[in-house]
C-alpha positions as CSV (number, residue, x, y, z in Angstrom):
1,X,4.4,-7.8,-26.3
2,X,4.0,-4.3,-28.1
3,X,0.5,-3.3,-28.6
4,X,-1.7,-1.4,-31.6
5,X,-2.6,2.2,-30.7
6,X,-6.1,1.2,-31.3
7,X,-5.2,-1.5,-28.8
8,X,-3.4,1.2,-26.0
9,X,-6.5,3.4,-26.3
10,X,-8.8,0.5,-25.2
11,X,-5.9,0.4,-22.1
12,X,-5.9,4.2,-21.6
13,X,-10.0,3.8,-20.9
14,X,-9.5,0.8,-18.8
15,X,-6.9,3.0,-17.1
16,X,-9.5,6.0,-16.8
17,X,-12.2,3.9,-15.2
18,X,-9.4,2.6,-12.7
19,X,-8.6,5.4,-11.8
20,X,-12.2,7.1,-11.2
21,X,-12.3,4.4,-8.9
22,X,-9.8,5.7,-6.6
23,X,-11.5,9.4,-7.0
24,X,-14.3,7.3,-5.2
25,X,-12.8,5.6,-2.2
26,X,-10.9,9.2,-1.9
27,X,-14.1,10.5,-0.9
28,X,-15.0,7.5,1.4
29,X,-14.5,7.7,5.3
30,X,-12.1,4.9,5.3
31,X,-10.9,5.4,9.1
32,X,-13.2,3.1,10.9
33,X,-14.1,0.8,7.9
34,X,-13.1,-2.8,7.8
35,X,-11.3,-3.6,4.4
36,X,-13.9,-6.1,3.7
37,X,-16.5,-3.5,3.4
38,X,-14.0,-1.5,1.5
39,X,-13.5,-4.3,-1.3
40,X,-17.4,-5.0,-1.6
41,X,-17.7,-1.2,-2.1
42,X,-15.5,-1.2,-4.6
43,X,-16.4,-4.2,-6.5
44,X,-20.2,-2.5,-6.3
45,X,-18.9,0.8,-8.0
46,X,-16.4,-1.1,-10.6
47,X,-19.4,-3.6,-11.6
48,X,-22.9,-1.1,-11.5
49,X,-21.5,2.4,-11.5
50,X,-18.7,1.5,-14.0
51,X,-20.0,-1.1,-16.0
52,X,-16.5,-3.3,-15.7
53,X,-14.9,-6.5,-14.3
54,X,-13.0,-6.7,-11.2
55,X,-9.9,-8.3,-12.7
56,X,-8.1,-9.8,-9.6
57,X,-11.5,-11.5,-8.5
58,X,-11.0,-15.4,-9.6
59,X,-7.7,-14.4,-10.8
60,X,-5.3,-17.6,-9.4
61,X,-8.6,-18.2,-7.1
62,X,-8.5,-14.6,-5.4
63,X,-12.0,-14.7,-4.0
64,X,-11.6,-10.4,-4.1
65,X,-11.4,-7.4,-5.9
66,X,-8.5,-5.5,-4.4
67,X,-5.6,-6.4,-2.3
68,X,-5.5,-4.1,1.3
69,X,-2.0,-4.5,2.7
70,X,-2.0,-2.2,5.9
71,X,1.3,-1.5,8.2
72,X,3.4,-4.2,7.9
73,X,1.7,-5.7,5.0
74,X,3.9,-5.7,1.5
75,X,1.5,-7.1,-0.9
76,X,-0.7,-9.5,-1.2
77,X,-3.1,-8.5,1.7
78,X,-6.7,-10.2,1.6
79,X,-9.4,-8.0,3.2
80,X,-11.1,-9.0,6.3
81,X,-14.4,-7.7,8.3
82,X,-11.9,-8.1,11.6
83,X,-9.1,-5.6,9.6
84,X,-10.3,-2.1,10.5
85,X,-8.3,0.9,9.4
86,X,-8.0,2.9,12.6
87,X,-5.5,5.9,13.4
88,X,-2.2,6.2,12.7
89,X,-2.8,3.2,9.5
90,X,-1.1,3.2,6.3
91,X,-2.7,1.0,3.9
92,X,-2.0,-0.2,0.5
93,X,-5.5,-0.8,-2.0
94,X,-4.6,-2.3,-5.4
95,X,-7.0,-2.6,-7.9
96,X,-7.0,-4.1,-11.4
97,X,-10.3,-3.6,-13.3
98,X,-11.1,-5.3,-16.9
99,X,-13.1,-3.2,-19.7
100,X,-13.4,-4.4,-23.3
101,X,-11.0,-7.2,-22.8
102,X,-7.9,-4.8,-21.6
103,X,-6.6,-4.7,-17.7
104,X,-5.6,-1.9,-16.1
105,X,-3.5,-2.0,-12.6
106,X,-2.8,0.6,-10.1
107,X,-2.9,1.1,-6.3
108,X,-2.3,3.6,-3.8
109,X,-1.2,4.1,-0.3
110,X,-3.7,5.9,2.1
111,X,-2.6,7.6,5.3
112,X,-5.5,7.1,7.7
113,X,-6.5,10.4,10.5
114,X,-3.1,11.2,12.1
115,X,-0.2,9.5,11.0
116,X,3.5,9.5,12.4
117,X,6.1,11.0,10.6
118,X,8.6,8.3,10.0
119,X,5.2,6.7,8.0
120,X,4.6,9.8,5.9
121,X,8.1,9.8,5.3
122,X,8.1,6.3,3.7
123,X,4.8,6.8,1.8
124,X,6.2,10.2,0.3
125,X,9.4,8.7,-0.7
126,X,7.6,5.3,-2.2
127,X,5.4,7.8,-4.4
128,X,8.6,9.8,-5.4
129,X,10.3,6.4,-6.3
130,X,7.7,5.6,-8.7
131,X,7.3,8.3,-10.3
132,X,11.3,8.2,-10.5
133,X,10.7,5.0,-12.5
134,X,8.0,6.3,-14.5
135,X,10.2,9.3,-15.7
136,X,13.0,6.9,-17.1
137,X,10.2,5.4,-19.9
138,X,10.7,6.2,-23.1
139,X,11.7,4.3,-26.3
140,X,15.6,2.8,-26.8
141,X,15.4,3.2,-22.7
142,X,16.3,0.2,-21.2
143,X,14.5,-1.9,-18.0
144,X,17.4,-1.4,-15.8
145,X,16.9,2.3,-15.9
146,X,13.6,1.9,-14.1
147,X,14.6,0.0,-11.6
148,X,17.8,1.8,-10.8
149,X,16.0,5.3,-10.7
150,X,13.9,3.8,-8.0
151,X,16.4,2.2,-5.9
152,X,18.5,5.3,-6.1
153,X,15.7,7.2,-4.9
154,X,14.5,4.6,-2.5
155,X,18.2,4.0,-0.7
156,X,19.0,7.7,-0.4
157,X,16.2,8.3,1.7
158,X,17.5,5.3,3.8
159,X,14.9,3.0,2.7
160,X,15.2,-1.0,1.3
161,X,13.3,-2.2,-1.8
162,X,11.9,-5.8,-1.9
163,X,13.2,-7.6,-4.7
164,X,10.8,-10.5,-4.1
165,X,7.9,-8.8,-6.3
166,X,7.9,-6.7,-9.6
167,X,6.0,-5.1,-12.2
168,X,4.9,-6.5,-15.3
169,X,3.5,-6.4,-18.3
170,X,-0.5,-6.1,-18.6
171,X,-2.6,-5.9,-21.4
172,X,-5.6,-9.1,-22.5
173,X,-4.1,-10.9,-19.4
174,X,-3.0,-8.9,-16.0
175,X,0.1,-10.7,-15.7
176,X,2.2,-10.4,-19.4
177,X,5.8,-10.3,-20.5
178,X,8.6,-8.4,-19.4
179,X,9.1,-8.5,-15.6
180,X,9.9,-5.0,-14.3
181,X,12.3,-4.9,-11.7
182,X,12.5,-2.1,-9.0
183,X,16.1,-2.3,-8.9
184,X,18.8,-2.4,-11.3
185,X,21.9,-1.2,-13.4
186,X,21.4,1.4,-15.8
187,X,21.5,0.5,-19.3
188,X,21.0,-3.6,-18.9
189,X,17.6,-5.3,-19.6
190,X,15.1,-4.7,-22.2
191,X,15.0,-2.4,-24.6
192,X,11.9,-0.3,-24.7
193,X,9.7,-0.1,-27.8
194,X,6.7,2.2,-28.4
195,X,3.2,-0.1,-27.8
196,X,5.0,-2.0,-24.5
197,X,2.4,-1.5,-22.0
198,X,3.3,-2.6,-18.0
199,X,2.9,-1.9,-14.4
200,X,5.5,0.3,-12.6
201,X,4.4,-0.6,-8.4
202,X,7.9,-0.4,-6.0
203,X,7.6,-1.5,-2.6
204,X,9.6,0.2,0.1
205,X,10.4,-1.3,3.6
206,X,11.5,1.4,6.6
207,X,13.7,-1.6,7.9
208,X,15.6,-4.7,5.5
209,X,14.1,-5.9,2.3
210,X,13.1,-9.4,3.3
211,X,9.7,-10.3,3.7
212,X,7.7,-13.9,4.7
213,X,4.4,-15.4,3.1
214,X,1.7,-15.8,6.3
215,X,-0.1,-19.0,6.4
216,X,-2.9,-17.8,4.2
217,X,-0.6,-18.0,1.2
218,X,-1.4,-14.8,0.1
219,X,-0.4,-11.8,2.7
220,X,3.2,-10.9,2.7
221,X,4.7,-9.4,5.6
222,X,7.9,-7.7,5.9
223,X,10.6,-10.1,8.2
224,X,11.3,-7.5,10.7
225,X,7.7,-6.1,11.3
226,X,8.2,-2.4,10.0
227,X,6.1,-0.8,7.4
228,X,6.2,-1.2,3.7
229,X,4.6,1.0,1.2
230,X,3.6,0.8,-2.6
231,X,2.0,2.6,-5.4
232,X,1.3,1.4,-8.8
233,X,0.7,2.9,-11.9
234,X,0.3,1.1,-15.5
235,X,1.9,3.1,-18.2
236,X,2.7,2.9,-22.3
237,X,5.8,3.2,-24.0
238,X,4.9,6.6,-26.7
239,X,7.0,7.6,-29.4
240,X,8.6,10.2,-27.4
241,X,8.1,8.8,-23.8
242,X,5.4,7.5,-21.5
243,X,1.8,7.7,-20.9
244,X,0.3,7.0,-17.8
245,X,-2.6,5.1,-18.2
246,X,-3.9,4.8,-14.7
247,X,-3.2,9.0,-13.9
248,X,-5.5,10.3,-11.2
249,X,-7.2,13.5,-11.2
250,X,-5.6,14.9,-8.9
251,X,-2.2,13.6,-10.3
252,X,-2.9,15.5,-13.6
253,X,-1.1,19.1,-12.4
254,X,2.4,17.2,-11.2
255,X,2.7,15.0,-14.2
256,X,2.2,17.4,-17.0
């Protein structure tokens, strides 16, 4: 479950390449772009720019390398030449990418041209709530910390968290040991250790927390048709407290 340093550092440059991928679809004109074209230019940079594996492509026979889960979407969104992002879109791109035999895992939520407010609102909050969870890693912590700080956050604002889908562990394999819940009592679960390497990625609905599979077997909706968000970060447990693997650029200033 733990991993070497030597191993974490093969991680943290999985993590860098991840994230230099989201540096480059910041700079694409993603309004007016299917999410089809979006996942083949993404594959295209991960495989001849960066010199890595798409991770989630094969993965339980995903035939992509990102998941695009706009609106209403949770999770789980397969990309489509017919989906284009238009105005007023939020969408979800998450992206695992494979480098010397280490997975690294993160997504982000894009707000695409002009954008209500009750959206931005939800976004915001679902970016506080993970770095909520983030802040409450560090060694002797316990799992239940995570996901408490994140549900505090998430229901003060008024906002539900689905309980269907978690983080986890990631390391050799994108899917490891422990499950990391977004919600939760303080002080209960697993013990962090120094080495433990996972994904942190809540999901906040505006409305009620259920959500429904669609007949692809992949996309899941929320039950009520409002918007969901999500980010994702993978992080390691330090000696002292947390290092996020998957940190953007422009991330750097708020997290230091």
């Amino acid at each position: 479950m733990t991993k070497s340093p030597a191993e974490v550092a093969l991680m943290a440059e999985s993590g860098r390449l991840l994230a230099s991928v989201f540096t480059h679809l910041d700079g694409l004109p993603l309004a007016g772009m299917s999410t089809l074209e979006i996942n083949d230019r993404v594959e295209a940079f991960i495989v001849d720019q960066l010199n890595a594996r798409p991770a989630s492509k094969g993965q339980y026979g995903y035939g992509f390398v990102l998941n695009s889960s706009r609106n209403a979407v949770v999770c789980h969104g397969v990309p489509s030449a017919d989906e284009v992002l238009g105005d007023g879109d939020i969408v979800n791109l998450d992206i695992t990418l494979e480098k010397n035999g280490f997975i690294a895992d993160s997504s982000k939520t894009y707000l695409i041209g002009t954008v209500s407010a009750p959206a931005r609102r939800l976004v915001r909050t679902t970016y506080e709530a993970l770095w909520k969870g983030v802040s409450a890693v560090r060694p002797a912590a316990r799992l239940g910390d995570i996901g408490h700080a994140i549900e505090r956050h998430a229901r003060r604002a008024g906002y539900s968290v689905v309980r269907e889908y978690c983080g986890h562990g990631i390391g050799r394999e994108m899917h490891e040991a422990p499950q990391v819940l977004h919600f939760g009592k303080p002080g209960t679960g697993l013990i962090l250790k120094e080495g433990m390497t996972f994904t942190i990625e809540p999901m906040l609905n505006q409305g009620r927390a259920a959500v429904c599979t669609e007949d692809d077997g992949w996309t899941v909706v929320t039950a009520d048709g409002k918007l969901s968000a999500q980010f994702e970060h993978t992080v390691a447990v330090t000696g002292t407290g947390v290092h996020v693997l998957t940190l953007r650029p422009e991330e750097r200033r708020s997290a230091a």
